[in-house]
C-alpha positions in Angstrom: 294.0 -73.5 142.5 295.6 -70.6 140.7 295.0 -68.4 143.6 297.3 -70.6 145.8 299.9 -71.3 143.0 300.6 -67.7 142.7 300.5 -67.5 146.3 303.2 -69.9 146.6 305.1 -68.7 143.6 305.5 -65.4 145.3 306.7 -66.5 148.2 308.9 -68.8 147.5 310.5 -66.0 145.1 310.2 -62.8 146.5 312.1 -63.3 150.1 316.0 -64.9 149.0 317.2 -62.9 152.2 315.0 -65.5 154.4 315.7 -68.2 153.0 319.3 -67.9 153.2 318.7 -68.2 157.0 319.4 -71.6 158.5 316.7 -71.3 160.7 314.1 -70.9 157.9 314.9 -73.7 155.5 312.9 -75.9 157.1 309.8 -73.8 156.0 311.1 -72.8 153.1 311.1 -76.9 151.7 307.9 -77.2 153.8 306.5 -74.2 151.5 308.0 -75.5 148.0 306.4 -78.8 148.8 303.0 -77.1 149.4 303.2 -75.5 146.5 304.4 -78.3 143.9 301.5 -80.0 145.5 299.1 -77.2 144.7 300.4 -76.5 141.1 300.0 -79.9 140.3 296.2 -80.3 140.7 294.3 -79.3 137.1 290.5 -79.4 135.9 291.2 -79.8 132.0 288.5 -79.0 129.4 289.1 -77.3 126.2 287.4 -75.1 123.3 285.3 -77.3 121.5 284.0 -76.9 117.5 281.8 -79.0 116.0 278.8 -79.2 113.3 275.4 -78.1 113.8 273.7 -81.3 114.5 276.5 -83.3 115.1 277.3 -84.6 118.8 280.0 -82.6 121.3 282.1 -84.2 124.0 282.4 -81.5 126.3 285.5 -83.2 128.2 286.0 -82.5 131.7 288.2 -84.2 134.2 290.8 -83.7 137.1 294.2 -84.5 137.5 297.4 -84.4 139.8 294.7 -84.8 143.0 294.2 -87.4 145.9 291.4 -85.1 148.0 287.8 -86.6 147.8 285.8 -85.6 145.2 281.9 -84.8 146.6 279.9 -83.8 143.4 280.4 -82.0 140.1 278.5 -79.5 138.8 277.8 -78.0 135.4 276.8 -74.3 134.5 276.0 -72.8 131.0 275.5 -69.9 129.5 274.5 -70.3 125.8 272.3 -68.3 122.9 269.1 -69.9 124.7 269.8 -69.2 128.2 272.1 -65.9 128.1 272.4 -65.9 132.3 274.7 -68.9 133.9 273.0 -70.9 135.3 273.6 -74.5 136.6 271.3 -77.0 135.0 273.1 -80.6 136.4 275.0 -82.1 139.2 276.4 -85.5 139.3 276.3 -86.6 142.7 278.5 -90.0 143.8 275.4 -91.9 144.7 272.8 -90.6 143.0 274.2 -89.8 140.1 273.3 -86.8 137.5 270.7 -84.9 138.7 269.3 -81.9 136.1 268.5 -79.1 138.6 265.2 -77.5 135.9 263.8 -80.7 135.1 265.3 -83.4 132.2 267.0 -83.0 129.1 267.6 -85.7 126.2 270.6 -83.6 124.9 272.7 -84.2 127.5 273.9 -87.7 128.8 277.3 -88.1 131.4 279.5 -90.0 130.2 282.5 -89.3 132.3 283.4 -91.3 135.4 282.6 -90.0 139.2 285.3 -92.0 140.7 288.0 -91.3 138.3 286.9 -87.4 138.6 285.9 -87.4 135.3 282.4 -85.1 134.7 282.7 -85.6 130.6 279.5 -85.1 129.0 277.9 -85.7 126.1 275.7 -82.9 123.9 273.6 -84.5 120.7 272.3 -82.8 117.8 273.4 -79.9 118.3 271.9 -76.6 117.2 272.5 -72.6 117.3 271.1 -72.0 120.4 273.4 -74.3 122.6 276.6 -72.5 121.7 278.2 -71.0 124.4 280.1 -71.4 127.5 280.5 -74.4 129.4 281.8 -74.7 133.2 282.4 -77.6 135.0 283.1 -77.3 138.5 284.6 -80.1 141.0 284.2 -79.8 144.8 287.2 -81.1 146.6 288.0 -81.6 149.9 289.9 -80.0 151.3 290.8 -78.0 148.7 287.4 -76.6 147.7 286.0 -75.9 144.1 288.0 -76.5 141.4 286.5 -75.3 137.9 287.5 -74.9 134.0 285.4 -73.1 131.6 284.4 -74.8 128.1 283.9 -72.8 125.3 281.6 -74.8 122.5 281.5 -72.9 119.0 279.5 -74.0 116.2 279.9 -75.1 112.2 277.1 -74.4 110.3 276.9 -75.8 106.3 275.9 -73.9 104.0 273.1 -74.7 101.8 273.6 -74.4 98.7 271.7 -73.8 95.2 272.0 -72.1 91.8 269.1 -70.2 90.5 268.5 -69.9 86.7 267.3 -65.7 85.9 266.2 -67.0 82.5 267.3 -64.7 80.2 265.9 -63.8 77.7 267.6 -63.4 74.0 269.1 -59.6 73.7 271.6 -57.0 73.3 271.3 -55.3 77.0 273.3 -57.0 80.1 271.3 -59.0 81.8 271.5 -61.6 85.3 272.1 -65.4 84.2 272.1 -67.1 87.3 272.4 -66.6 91.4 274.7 -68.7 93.4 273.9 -68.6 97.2 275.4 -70.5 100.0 272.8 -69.6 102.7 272.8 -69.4 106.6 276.3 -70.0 106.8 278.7 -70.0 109.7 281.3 -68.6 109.3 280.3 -67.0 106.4 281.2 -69.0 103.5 283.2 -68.1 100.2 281.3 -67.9 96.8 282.7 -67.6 93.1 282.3 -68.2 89.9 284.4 -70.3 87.1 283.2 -69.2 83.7 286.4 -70.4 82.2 286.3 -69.3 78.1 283.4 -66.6 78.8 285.7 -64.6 81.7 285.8 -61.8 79.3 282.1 -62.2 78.3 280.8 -62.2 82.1 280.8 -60.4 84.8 280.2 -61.0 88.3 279.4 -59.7 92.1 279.3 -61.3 95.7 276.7 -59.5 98.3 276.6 -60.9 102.3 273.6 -60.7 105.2 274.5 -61.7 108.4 271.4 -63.0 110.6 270.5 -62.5 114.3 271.4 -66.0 114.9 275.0 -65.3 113.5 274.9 -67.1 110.1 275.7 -65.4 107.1 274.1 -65.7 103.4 275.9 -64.9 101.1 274.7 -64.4 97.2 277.2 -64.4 93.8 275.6 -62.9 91.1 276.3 -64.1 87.0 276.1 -61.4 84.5 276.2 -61.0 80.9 275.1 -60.1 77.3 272.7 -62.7 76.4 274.1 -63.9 72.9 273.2 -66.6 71.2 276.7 -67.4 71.0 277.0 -67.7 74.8 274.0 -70.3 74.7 274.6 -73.4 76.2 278.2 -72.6 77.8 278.5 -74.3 81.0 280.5 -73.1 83.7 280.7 -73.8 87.8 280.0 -72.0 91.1 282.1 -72.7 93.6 281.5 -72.6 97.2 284.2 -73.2 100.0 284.8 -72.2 103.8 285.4 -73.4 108.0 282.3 -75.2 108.1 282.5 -77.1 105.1 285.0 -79.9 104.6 285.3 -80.1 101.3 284.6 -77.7 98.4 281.3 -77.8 97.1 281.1 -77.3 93.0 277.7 -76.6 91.7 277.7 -77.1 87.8 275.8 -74.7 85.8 275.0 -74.5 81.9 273.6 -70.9 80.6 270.5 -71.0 78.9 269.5 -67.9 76.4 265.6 -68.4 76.4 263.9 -67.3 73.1 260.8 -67.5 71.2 260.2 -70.1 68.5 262.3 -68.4 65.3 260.6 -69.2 61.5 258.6 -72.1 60.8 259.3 -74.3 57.6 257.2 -77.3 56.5 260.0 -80.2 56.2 258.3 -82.7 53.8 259.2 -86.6 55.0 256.8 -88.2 52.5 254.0 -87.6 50.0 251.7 -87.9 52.8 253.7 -86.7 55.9 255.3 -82.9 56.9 257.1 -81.9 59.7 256.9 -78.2 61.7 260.5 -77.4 61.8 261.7 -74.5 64.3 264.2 -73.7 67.0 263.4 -72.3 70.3 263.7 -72.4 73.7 262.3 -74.1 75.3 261.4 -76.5 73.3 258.4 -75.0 71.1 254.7 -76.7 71.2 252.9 -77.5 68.0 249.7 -77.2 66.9 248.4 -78.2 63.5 244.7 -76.6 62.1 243.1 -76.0 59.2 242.0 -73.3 57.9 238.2 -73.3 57.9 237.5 -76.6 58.8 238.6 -78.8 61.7 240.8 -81.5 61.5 238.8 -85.1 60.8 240.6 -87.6 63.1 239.9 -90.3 60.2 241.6 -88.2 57.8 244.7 -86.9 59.3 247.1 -87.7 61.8 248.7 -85.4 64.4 252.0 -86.4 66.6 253.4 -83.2 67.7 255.0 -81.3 65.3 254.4 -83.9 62.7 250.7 -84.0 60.2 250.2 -87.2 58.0 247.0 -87.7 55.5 245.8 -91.1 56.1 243.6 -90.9 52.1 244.6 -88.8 49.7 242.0 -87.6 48.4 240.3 -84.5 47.3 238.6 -84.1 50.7 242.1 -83.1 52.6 242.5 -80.3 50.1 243.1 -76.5 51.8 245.3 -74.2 53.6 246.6 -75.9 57.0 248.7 -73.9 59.5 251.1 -75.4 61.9 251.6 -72.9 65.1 255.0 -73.3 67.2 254.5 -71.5 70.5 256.5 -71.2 73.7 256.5 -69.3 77.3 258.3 -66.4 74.8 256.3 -66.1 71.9 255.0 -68.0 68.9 255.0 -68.2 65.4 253.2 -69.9 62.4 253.5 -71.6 59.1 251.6 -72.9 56.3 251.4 -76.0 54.5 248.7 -76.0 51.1 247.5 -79.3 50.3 245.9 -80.0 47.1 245.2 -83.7 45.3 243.7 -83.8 42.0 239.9 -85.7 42.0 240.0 -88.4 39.5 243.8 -89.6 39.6 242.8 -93.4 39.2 240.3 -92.9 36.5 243.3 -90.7 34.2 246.2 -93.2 35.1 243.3 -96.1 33.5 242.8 -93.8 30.5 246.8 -93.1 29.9 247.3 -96.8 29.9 244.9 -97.6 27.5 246.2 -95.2 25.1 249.4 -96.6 25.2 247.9 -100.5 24.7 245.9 -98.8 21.7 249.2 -97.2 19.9 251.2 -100.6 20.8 248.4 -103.0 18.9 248.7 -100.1 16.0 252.2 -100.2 16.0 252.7 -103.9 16.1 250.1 -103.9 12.7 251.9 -101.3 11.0 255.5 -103.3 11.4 253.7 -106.7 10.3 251.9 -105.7 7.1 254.8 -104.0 6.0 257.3 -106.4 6.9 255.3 -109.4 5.0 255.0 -108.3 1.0 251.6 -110.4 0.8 249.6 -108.7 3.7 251.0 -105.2 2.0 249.1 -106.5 -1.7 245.9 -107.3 -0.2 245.8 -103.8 2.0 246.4 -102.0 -1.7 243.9 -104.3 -2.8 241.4 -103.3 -0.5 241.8 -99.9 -0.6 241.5 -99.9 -4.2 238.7 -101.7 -3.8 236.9 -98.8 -1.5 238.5 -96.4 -3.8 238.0 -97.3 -6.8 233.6 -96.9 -6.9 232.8 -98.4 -10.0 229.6 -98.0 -11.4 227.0 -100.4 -12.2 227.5 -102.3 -16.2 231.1 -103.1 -15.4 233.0 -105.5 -18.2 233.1 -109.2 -17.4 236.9 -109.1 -16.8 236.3 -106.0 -14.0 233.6 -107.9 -12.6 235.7 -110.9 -11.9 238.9 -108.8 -10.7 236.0 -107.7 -8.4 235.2 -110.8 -6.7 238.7 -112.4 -7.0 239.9 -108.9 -4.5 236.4 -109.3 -2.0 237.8 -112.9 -1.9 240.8 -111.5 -0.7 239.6 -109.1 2.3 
């Protein structure tokens, strides 16, 4: 077709001295006809771009044509098979026949009669990209052909890796961002918003034999306490995606457990109290002995004596441990034997001293009871002999009387 379009272009343009001759107008309209005839028939395709694994419409069709159409053929020349070769033909009876035996991909969907060859490409991967021709035989004006480019969009994927740091004063790598086996390659960066001065970063590529692209951002930065638990975002964006893909991140300082303190929640329950990260482990012991399940109670970092008695007494030790380190601390139990039997001795020495006191108030507060107390200590007092007078031994009786 464009062989006889330029033909008939240069013709009719390149000889103005013959076709001002009467005797050659007739040819001259019999030629422009010819050729507006000629430049009118097209085979229209088109690049295609689509997704890896998505489905392409490789469209094929002609137009502008009345001359019979007697097959269609497709050629390809593609990652897999780097030579062009034809693989189908679409015949008006038969139908489409694959010239190297069957394959699933590929399904006409296009219309012999309305010279239409359009097919259909599923699940699409790497190694059909390539070039695409389609080629209609016409009669008479022979084979008629457009060439299909297809081009492939590959996602990345995606992922942020945590480096783990480690609590210290050196720069150190936080975290990896990677968008991996991309095509086109894809663009990678950080958003550390308040910690830009605090960070640095850099952004490395690797282009496969298969034409993807992997490409890595790399976090940096002091690992601070202060910096712990700041949360920023890798960002990843590019052709083959449609949208921006944002891939939170929080930085994590990793340290071993710090001190240990003994928080006491009760008279019979502690607590190992530390920070770390992660999260510390706890282990309670005692020293010398084993823990008796009937005596104590463990639940993590918590201890709780179940009797308090003298039998719990010694040195226990509560060990806080992670991936990083670990570190101890010590909790000294001692209960005094005989608590009950003291407590029933303190409260009978304050029942004694109240029955006292209440006597001492009554015999001093009644001028009667007073006289006979005097009496009777004079009585125990006052040892008389034997021989005593008739009016002492009367005074005698009359005050044993009393008592």
């Amino acid at each position: 077709m464009d062989g006889a379009a330029s033909f008939c272009g240069s013709f009719c343009h390149s000889i103005p001295s013959i076709c001002d001759s009467a005797l050659l107008r007739v040819l001259l309209v019999t030629l422009s006809l010819l050729c507006a005839d000629v430049e009118a028939l097209q085979v229209i395709g088109g690049s295609v771009t689509v997704e890896q694994g998505s489905t392409a419409i490789l469209s094929c069709y002609v137009t502008g044509t009345n001359d019979d159409l007697t097959q269609i053929t497709w050629q390809r020349r593609t990652r897999e098979k780097p030579h062009n070769d034809n693989f189908l033909t679409i015949f008006p009876r038969d139908g489409p026949l694959f010239v190297n035996g069957g394959d699933d991909q590929f399904k006409y969907i296009g219309n012999f009669n309305d010279k239409n060859g359009t097919l259909q490409l599923s699940n699409v991967a790497l190694k059909d990209e390539g070039s695409y021709t389609c080629i209609f035989t016409l009669f008479p004006s022979g084979d008629q052909k457009t060439e299909i480019p297809l081009n492939l969009l590959v996602p990345p994927f995606t992922n942020v890796k945590d480096n783990l740091p480690t609590f210290g004063i050196e720069e150190v790598l936080f975290a990896t961002c990677t968008a991996a086996g991309s095509r086109p390659p894809a663009e990678v960066k950080w958003l550390t918003g308040a910690l830009t001065e605090n960070v640095r970063t850099t952004t490395n590529s690797t282009q496969h034999n298969n034409g993807t692209t992997t490409t890595v951002s790399s976090l940096f930065g002091v690992p601070m306490r202060e910096i712990n638990g700041h949360q920023v975002q890798c960002v990843i964006s590019g052709d083959s995606l449609s949208t921006e893909r944002s891939l939170p991140f929080t930085i994590q300082v990793y340290f071993s457990p710090t001190e240990v303190n003994i928080r006491v929640i009760s008279e019979d329950s502690f607590e190992c109290v530390t920070e770390a990260k992660p999260n510390a482990n706890f282990i309670w012991s005692r020293s010398g002995q084993s823990l008796l399940e009937s005596s104590v109670k463990v639940d993590g970092a918590k201890l709780q004596l179940l009797s308090l008695t003298s039998a719990l007494n010694g040195l226990y030790q509560c060990e806080a441990s992670n991936t990083y380190g670990s570190k101890r601390g010590h909790l000294y139990v001692h209960v005094a034997s005989g608590v009950c039997s003291v407590a029933w001795a303190l409260l009978g020495v304050l029942i004694f001293l109240s029955i006292v006191g209440a006597a001492v108030w009554y015999f001093y507060t009644h001028e009667d009871q007073r006289h006979r107390f005097r009496l009777f200590w004079w009585r125990v007092r006052t040892n008389e002999p034997a021989g005593d007078s008739a009016a002492q031994q009367e005074h005698h009786q009359m005050a044993a009387l009393l008592v």
